[in-house]
C-alpha positions as CSV (number, residue, x, y, z in Angstrom):
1,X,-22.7,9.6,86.6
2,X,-24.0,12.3,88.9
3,X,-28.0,12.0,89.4
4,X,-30.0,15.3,89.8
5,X,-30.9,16.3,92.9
6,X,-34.4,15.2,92.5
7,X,-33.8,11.4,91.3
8,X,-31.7,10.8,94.6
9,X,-34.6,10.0,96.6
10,X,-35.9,7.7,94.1
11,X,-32.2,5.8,93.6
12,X,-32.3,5.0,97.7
13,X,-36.2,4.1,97.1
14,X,-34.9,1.5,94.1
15,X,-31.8,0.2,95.5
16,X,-34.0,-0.6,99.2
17,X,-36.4,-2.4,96.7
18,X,-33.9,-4.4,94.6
19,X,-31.9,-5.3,97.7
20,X,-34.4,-6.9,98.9
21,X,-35.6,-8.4,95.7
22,X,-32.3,-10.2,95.0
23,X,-31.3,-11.2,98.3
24,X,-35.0,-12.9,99.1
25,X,-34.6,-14.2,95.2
26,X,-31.4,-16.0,96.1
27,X,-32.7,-17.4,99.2
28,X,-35.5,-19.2,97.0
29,X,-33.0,-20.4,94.3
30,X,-30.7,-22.0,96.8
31,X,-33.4,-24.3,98.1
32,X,-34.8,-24.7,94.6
33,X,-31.8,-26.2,93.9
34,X,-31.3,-29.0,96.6
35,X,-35.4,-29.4,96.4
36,X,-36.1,-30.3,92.7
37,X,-34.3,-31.2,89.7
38,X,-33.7,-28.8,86.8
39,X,-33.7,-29.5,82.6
40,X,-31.0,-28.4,81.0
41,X,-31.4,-27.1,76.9
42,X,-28.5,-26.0,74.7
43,X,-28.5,-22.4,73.5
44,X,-25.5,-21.7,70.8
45,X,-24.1,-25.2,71.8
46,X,-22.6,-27.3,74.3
47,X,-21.1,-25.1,76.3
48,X,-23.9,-22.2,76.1
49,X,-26.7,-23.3,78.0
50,X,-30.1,-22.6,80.1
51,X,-31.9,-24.0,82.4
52,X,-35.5,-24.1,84.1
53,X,-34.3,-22.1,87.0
54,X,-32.6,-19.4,85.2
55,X,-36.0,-18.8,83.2
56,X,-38.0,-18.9,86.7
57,X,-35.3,-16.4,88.5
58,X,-35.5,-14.0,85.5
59,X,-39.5,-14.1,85.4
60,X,-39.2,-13.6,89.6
61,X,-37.1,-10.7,89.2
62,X,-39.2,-9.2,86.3
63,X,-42.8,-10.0,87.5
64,X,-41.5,-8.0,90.9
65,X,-40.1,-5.0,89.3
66,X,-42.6,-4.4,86.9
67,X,-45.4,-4.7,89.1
68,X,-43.5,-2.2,91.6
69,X,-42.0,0.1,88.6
70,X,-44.1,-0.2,85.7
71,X,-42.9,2.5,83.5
72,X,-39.4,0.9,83.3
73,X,-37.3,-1.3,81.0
74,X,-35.9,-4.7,81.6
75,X,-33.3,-6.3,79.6
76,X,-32.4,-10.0,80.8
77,X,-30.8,-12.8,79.5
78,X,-33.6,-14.9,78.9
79,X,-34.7,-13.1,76.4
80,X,-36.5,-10.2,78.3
81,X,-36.3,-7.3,76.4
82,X,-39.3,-4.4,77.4
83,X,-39.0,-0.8,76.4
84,X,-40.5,1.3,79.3
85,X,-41.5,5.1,79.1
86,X,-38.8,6.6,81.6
87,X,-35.2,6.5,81.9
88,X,-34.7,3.8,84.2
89,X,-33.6,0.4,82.6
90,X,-32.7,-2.7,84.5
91,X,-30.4,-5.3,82.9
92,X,-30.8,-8.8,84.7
93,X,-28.5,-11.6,84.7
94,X,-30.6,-14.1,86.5
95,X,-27.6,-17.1,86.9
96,X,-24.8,-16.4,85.9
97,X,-22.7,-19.0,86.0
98,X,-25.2,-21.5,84.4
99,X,-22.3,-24.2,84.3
100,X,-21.3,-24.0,87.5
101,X,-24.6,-24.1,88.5
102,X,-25.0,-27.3,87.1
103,X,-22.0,-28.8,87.8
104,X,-21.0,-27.8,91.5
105,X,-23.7,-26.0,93.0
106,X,-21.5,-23.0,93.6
107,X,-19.9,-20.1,92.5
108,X,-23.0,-18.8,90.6
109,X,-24.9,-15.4,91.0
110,X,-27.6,-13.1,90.5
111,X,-26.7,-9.9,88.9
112,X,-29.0,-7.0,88.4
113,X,-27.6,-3.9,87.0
114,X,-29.6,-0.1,87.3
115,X,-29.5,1.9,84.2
116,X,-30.2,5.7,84.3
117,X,-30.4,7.3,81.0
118,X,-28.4,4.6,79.9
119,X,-25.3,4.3,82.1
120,X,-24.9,2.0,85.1
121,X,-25.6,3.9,88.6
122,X,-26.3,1.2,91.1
123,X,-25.6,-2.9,90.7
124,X,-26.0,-5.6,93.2
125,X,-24.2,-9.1,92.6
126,X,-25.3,-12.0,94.8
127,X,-22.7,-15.1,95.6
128,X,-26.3,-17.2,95.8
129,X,-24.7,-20.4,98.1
130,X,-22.1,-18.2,99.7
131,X,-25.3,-15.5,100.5
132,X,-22.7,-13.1,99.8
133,X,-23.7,-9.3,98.4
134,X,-21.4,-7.4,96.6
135,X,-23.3,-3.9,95.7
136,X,-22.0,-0.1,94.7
137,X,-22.6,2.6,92.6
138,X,-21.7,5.4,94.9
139,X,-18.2,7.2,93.3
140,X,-15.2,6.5,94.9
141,X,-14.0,9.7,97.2
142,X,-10.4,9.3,96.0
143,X,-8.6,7.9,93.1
144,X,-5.7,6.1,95.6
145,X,-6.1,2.6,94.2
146,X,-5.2,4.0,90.6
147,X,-2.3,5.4,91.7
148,X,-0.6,2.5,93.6
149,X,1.8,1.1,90.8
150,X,1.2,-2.5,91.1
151,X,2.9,-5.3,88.2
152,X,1.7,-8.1,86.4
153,X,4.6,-10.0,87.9
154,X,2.8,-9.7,90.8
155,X,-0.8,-10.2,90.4
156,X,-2.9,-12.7,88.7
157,X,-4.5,-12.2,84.9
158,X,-8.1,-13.5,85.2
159,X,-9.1,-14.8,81.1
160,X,-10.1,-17.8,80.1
161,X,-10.0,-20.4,77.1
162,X,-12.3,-18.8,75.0
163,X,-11.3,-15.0,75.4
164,X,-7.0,-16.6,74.7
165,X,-8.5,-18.3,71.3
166,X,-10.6,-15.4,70.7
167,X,-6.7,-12.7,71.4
168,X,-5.3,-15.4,68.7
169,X,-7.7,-15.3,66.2
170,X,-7.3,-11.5,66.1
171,X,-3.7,-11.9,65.6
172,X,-2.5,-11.5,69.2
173,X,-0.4,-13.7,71.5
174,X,-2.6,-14.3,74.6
175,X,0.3,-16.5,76.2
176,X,2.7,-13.4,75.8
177,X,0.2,-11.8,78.3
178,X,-0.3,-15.0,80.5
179,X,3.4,-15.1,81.0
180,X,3.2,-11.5,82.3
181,X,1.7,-12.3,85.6
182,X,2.4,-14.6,88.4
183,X,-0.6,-16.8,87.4
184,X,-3.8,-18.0,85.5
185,X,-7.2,-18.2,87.0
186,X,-10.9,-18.3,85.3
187,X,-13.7,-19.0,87.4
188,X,-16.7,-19.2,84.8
189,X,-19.4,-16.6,86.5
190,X,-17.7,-12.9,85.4
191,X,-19.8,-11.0,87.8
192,X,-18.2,-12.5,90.4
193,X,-15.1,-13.0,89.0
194,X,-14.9,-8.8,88.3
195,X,-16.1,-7.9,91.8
196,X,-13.1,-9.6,93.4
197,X,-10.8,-7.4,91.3
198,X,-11.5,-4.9,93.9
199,X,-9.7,-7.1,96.9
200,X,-7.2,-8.9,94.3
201,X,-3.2,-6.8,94.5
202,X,-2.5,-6.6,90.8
203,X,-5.4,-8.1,89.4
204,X,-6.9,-7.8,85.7
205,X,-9.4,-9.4,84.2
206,X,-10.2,-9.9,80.5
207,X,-12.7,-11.4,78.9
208,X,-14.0,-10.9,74.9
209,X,-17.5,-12.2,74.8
210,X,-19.2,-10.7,77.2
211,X,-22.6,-9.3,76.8
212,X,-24.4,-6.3,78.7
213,X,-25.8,-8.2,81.6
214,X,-22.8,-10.3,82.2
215,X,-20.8,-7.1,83.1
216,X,-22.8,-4.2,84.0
217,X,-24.0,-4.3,87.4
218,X,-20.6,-5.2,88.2
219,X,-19.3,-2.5,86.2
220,X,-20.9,0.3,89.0
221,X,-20.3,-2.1,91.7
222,X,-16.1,-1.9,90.8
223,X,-16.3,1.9,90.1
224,X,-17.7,2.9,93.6
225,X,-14.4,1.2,94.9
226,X,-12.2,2.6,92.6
227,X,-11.8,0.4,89.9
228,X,-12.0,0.3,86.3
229,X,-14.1,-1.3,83.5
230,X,-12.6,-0.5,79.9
231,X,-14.8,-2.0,77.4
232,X,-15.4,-1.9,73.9
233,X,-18.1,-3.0,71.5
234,X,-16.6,-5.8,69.0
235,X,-19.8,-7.2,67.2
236,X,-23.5,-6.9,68.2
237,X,-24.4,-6.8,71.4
238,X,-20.6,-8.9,72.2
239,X,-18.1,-6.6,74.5
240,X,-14.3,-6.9,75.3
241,X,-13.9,-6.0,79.0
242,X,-10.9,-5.6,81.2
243,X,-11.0,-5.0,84.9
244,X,-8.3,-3.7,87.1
245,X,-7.6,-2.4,90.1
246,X,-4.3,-0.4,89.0
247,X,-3.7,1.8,86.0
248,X,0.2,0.3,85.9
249,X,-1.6,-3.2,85.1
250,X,-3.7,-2.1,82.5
251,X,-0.6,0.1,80.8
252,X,0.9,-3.3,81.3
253,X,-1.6,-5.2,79.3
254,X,-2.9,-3.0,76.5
255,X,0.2,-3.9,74.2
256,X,-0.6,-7.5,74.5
257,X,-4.4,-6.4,73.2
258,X,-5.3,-7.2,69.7
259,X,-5.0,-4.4,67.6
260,X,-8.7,-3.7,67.1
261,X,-9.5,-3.7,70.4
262,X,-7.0,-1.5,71.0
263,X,-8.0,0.7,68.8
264,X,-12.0,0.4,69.8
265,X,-10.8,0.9,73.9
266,X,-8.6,4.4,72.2
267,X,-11.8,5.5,70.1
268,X,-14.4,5.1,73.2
269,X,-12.0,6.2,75.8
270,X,-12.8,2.4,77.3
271,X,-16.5,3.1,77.8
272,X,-19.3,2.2,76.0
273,X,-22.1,3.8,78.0
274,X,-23.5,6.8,76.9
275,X,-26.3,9.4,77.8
276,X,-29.2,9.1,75.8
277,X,-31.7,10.7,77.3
């Protein structure tokens, strides 16, 4: 998306602010950590859960932005959800990566996504223990890395337990795909795991139940290296999203696809963002 002239100025103003905002955020959280113990509640079960310190790094984030931009909306995954008067809309992932969190301490992050009329324009992804930054939104000046023909045989396929039961329920054959590529990898924080798609030869990564703030600050981070994010809308508020690097891989892969998402990613032209404003 190409900003008018006059809302360039305030982009640099916001992505100063929220640079600053996540990095000093994620400073807090990784000695919040090792200092005090956190509670752990189930959301949809199990393996869908929240803790104390993802409600207090969304309500950090929030109180910040708000109080420095208070005409705009927040959507986090917390349950934040604030319609604002202008088009700016920040969607907030405040750890994703809940699990591994939890369990290991690592391989989490803090994703905030800006909106503009309702498409991605700048993201910032934080590796919180590895104080590691990935951010974009700037378009790429070529379109090289789309042309290089890279193979599945060559690359790894990023997808994981859920999204393979999720290709067979549909009627697909998500080990006809796995086969494809050299090997299997899920890492369990997809922010993270779609900005290194961008360093990865013959990388994809798929996933079916993503929501918004899992994938969209990532989404402008990949762009601005010359990436892509196909996505599609399969129930509300639930996204398929693959990643990749190379259009060859994605050709590759798209037969593999269930049938309905195929035919979602042909109807949306593998984008579900949209000018509203």
């Amino acid at each position: 998306m190409t900003l008018p002239q006059k809302m360039v100025h305030a982009m640099t103003d916001l992505c100063n602010f929220a640079r600053d905002l996540v990095l000093g955020c994620g400073e807090l959280l990784r000695e919040k950590r090792r200092q005090s113990d956190f509670s752990v509640q189930e959301k949809s079960g199990h393996s869908d859960i929240v803790t104390d310190h993802d409600v207090w790094v969304q309500r950090y984030l929030c109180e910040r932005i708000l109080r420095c931009c208070p005409d705009h909306s927040i959507v986090g995954e917390e349950g934040m959800c604030r319609e604002g008067a202008s088009c700016w809309k920040w969607v907030i992932d405040p750890i994703d990566g809940t699990t591994n969190y939890c369990q290991f301490g690592r391989d989490y992050a803090i994703s905030v996504a800006i909106l503009c009329s309702g498409q991605p324009v700048y993201g910032f992804v934080l590796d919180v223990e590895n104080a590691r930054l990935y951010e974009g939104g700037d378009p790429p000046q070529d379109d090289t890395q789309q042309a290089c023909q890279e193979r599945p045989e060559e690359g790894i396929l990023h997808m994981g337990f859920k999204s393979m039961r999720d290709f067979s329920r549909r009627g697909a054959d998500p080990y006809a795909l796995a086969e494809r590529f050299r090997g299997v990898r899920y890492l369990g924080c997809a922010s993270l795991e779609l900005c290194a798609i961008a360093d990865e030869q013959a990388g994809v990564y798929v996933n079916s139940h993503l929501k918004l703030w899992d994938f969209a600050a990532a989404q402008a981070i990949l762009q601005s290296r010359g990436c892509r994010v196909a996505a599609a809308e399969l129930a509300d508020g639930i996204y398929f999203v693959c990643a990749y690097r190379a259009s060859s891989i994605y050709q590759a892969c798209l037969p593999y696809f269930p049938e309905e998402i195929r035919r979602k990613l042909n109807e949306n032209g593998g984008t579900i963002f949209h000018v509203t404003d």
